[in-house]
N, C-alpha and C positions, 0 to 999 in steps of 0.2 A: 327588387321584385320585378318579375316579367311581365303579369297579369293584372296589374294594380298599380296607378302613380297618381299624388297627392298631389294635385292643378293647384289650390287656392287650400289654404287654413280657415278663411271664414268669409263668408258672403253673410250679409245682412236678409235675411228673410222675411224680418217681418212682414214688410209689405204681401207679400206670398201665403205669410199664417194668417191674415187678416181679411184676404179674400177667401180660404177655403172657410174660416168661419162664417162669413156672410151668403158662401154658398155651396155650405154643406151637404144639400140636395143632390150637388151634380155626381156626386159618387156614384149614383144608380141609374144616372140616365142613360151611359153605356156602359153592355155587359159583354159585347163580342171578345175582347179579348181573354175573357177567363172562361167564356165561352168553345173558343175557337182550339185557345193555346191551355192542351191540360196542364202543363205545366204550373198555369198563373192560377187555376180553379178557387184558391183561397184568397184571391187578391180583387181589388177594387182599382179602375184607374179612371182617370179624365183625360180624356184625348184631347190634346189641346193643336195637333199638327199631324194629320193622318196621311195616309196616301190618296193618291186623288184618282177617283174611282173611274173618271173618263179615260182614264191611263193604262185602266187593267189590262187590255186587250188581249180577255184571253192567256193571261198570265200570273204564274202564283203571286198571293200577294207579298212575297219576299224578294219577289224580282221584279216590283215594281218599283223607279228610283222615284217618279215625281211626287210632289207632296204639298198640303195647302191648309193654312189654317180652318180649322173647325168651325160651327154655327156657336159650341158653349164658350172656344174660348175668347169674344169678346165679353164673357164675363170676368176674365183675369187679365184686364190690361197692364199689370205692374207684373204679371208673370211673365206675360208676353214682350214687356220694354228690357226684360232682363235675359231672355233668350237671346234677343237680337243684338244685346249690349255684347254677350257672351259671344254669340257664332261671328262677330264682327272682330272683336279683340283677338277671336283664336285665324281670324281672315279664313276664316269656311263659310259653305253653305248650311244655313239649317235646315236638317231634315225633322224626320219627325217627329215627337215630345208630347212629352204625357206626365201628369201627378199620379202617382201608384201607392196605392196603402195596401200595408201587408197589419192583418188585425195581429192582437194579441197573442200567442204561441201557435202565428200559423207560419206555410213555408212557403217559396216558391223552390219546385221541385226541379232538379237536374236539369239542362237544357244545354241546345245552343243552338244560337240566333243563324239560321242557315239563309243561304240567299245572293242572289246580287247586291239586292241592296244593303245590306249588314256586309259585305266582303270590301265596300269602298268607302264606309265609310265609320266614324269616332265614335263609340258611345261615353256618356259620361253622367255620374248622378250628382244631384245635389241634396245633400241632408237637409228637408225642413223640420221633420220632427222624428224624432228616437231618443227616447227615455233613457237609454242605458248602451245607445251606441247599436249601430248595424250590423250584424255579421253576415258579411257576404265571402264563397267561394269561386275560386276559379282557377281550372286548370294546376289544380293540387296547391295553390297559394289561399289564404285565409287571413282576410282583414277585420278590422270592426270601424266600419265612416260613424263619425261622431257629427251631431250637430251644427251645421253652417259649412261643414267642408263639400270641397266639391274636385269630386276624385273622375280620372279615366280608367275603363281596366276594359280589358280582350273579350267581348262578347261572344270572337268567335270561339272559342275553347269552352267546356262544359263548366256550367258555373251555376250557381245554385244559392238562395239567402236564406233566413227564420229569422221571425221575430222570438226572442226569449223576454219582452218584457210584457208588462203590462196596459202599455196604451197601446194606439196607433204608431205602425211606422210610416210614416212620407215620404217620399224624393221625387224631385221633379229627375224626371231622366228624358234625355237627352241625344239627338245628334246632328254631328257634321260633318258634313264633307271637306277634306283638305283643300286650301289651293291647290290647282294643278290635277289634282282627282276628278274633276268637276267631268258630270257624265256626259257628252256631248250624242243628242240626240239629232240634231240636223246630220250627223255624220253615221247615225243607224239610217236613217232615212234614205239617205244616197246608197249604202251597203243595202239596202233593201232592194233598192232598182238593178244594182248589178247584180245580185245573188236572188233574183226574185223567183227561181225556177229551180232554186236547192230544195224548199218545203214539199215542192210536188215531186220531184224525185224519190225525198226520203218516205212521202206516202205511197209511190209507189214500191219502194224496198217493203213498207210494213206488210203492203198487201198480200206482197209475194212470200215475205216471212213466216206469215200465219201459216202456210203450207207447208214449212220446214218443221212449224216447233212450236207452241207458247211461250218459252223462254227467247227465241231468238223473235218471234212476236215482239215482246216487251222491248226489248232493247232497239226494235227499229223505232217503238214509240219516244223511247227517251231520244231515241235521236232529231227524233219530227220535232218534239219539245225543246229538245236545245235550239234546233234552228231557228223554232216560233219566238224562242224571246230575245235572237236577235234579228228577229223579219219583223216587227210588231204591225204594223200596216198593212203586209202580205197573210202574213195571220187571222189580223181581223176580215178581208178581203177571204177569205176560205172558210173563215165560220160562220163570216155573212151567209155567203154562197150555200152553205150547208146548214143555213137557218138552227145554227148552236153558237149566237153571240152571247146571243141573253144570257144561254145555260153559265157560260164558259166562263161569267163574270164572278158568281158563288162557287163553279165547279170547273175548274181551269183544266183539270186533269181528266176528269169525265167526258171533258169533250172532245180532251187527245183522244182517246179511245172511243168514242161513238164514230169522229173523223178517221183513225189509222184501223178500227174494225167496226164497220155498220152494222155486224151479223150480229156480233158480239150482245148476249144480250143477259137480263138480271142478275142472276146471283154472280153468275160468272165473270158478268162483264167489272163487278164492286172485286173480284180479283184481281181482276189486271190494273186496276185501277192503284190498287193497294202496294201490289207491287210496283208500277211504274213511281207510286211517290217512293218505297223503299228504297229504290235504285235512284233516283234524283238525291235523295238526301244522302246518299252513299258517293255520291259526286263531287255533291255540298261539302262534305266533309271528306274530302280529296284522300278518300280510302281507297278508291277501286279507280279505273279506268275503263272506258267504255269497252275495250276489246277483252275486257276481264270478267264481264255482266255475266254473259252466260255461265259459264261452270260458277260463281259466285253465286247467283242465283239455286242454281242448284245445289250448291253446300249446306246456302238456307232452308231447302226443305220445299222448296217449290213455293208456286202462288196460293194455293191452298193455305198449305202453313203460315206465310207470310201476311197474310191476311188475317187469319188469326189472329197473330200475335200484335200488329200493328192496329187495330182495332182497339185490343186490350189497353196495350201501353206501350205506345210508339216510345217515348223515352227510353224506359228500359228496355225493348227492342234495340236502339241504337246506342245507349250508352253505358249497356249493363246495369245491374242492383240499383236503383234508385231509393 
């Protein structure tokens, strides 16, 4: 199998079922992610290692690397002594990690984990509870993880689970970063200083763009936006200035656009907006090339259209029939 490899036959969990029974509560204390990701809308999870929010700067939260335990999970310390037993034996870093329950005959729908950060690094689950075995897909392979095993498979390729039994399913899911993958940020930092005068160029290409097109608009902004999430300092340093830090933090991509057009304003400007994530996740998922955006764009039906539909159901927008 390509998309799926069997790490461990059986991990001991108890310790792990015995903490989520004593704090069963924390299922609902966060809802962002089934919030955020339609995809998870029937799932419940426990952040136990999130991204770390002073890191955003300005950037989707898929392409932020850093990451830091949580306030709940010092209530699962026998969860958390087995993550790091884990990211330590695989000699990675631990990124982020969460408990995910998927109730009884629900699903998590089609997807795929787009990003920087998902592009460097491992994901892996561990079975704590499933009555009749997981079925999860991905990337036209189809497994069933059983209880205690603890499997890696391709996050980045469209993948998709259901429960078909009748309780809860569980898995702590997981990630790590390789040795040698390890993202070195004192070395964006230095690429900041020397390239610190790319981001104002590319806004002033958008400026000038506007007056060619909306389509060739869009693509100066994706370009602003590639270069922001490797200027992250220079970024913040221009959102500051342009007092849309705060926005930028909830609405990364709104603020490319309030910054690459200030004219730009309501219905119209939640267009370009919609587009400019179309075209980022069209990157993400190394379908298109930047000098390909435009006529691409237009194949789509324009920002209108794409808006639309992205709105409806980004998924099946990107990956067909869901």
């Amino acid at each position: 199998m390509l998309y799926f490899k069997l790490i461990k036959n059986y991990v001991d969990t108890t310790a792990i079922r015995q903490e989520l029974i004593t704090h069963d509560d924390a299922w609902l204390k966060e809802t962002g992610r089934q919030e955020r990701a339609p995809a998870q809308k029937d799932t419940n999870a426990i952040p136990l290692r999130g991204l770390k929010r002073s890191a955003i700067c300005g950037r989707r939260r898929r392409d932020v690397h850093e990451s830091r335990y949580t306030s709940i999970s010092t209530r699962f310390p026998e969860t958390v002594r087995l993550l790091e037993s884990l990211a330590t034996e695989f000699d990675g870093e631990l990124g982020r990690a969460k408990l995910a329950r998927v109730p009884p005959g629900k699903k998590v729908l089609p997807h795929v984990d787009r990003g920087e950060y998902y592009r460097s690094r491992d994901r892996y689950h561990l079975v704590i509870r499933s009555e009749k075995g997981s079925p999860l897909q991905a990337g036209g392979e189809e497994i069933r993880m059983q209880e205690g095993e603890l499997w890696w498979f391709n996050n980045n390729a469209l993948h998709a689970a259901h429960n078909d039994s009748h309780d809860n399913r569980v898995h702590l899911i997981f990630d790590v970063l390789p040795k040698g993958c390890a993202i070195d940020l004192a070395a964006e930092d230095q690429q900041d200083q020397v390239d610190h005068l790319e981001i104002e160029e590319l806004l002033r290409l958008a400026w000038s763009e506007k007056q060619n097109g909306e389509l060739e608009f869009v693509v100066a902004a994706v370009k602003v936006y590639l270069a922001a999430r490797m200027q992250p300092k220079r970024w913040v340093a221009l959102l500051t200035e342009h007092r849309l830090l705060e926005n930028s933090e909830n609405h990364p991509l709104a603020a490319v656009v309030a910054l690459c057009g200030p004219a730009i304003r309501g219905k119209v400007r939640r267009h370009y907006e919609s587009a400019l994530a179309w075209c980022l996740a069209q990157i993400d998922l190394d379908r298109v090339r930047l000098d390909d955006l435009v006529p691409v764009l237009a194949a789509a039906g324009g920002l209108e259209t794409i808006h639309v539909q992205w709105k409806a159901n980004r998924d099946q927008l990107l990956y067909g029939k869901c």
